[in-house]
SELUM-84567 format. One record per residue (C-alpha): z negated, x negated, y. Coordinates in steps of 0.5 Angstrom, whole numbers, plus 500, padded with zeros to 3 digits. Example, Ala and Ser with C-alpha at 12.3 -4.5 7.8 and 13.67 -1.06 7.14 Angstrom:
// residues 2
484475491;486473498;
//
This chain:
// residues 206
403264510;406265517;406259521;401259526;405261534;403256539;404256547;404250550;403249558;402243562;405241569;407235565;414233562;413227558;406231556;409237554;415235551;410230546;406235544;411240543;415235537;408233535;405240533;412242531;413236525;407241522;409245517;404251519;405251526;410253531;412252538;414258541;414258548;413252553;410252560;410247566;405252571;400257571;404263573;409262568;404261563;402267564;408271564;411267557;404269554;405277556;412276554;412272548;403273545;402267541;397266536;394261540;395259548;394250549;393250557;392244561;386245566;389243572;396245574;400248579;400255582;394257576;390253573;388254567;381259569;386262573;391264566;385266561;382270566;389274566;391274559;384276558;384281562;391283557;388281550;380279551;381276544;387271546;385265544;385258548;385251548;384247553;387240553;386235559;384228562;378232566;371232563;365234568;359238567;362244572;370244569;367245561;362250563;368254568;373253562;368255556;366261561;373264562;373264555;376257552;375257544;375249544;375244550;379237548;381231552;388228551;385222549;384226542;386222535;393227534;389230527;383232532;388236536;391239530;384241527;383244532;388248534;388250526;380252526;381256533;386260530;381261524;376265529;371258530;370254536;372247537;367242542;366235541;358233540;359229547;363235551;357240549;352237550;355237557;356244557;348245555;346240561;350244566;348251563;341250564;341247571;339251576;345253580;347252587;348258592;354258596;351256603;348250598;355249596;358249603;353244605;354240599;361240600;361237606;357232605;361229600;366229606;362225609;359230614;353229618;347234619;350234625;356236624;355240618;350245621;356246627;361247621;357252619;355256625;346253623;341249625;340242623;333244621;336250615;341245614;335239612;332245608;339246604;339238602;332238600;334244596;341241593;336235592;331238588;336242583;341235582;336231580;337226586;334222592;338221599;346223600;349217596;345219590;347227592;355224593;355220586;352226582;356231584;363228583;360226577;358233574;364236578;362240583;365238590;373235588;375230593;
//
């Protein structure tokens, strides 16, 4: 059988050199292509078509969103793994929703990412039992709009009603109205337990 073709981006050297020596000791695995940013990713992927694509999630110039739903738009089957240190509700959802077919931590045992690469390439999925039961918490969950995301954003950065309804070109009344909104989908009381549950679901990066 022919080995299965791998192309591996992430923005770090150390990272990238080691999975590359690691995937390339296995028999039915080569690497192909390495990639230090999103941009060439994609360029090496359009050039090169490996059988699978191993992106970290944040990079610069394109995260990993941003390469898949570029390669997607050239092949809707590629296939995608995503590694990376992040782990929150809305950064597996978006990964998963652009079209990732496994989502794995870099903290993954070595054998774990093997396996993983080589069911992907066999047509399965690939997402731990902790990681898709964040996944289910984030889809159903109501979603916030883009004004609610606005205000939501603004109170992490420590905005007050004030303030965000100033930024926002609102009154403080509708900007009241958004908290208690954002509130009630989050599952939270008062802007401390609003600020800590966002960040840990992902939703507003500081």
């Amino acid at each position: 059988m022919k080995p299965i073709r791998i192309l591996i981006a992430d923005d770090h050297a150390v990272v990238l050199e080691g999975l590359t020596a690691m995937i390339g000791r296995q028999a039915d695995m080569t690497v192909i292509g390495q990639a230090s940013n999103g941009e060439d990713a994609v360029a090496q992927w359009i050039s090169l078509r490996p059988d699978i694509a191993l992106l970290d999630l944040r990079m610069p110039a394109l995260d990993a969103v941003g390469v898949m739903n570029r390669i997607r738009a050239e092949d809707s089957s590629a296939r995608v793994i995503v590694l990376t240190t992040f782990n929150t509700d809305e950064d597996i959802y978006k990964a998963i929703r652009a079209g990732a077919k496994a989502y794995l931590l870099k903290d993954a045992p070595r054998e774990t990412l093997l396996d993983c690469i080589r069911k992907v390439h066999a047509g399965e999925t690939c997402l731990s039992a902790e990681l898709a039961s964040k996944l289910a918490g984030r889809v159903s969950s109501v979603p916030l709009t883009d004004r609610e995301m606005e205000v939501l954003t603004l109170v992490v950065r420590g905005k007050g009603t004030r303030e965000i309804g100033a930024s926002l070109f609102i009154g403080e009344t509708t900007v009241k109205s958004h908290l208690k909104n954002i509130s009630g989908k989050l599952g939270v009381i008062g802007r401390a337990e609003m600020i800590t549950e966002s960040l840990r679901r992902g939703l507003v990066q500081l």
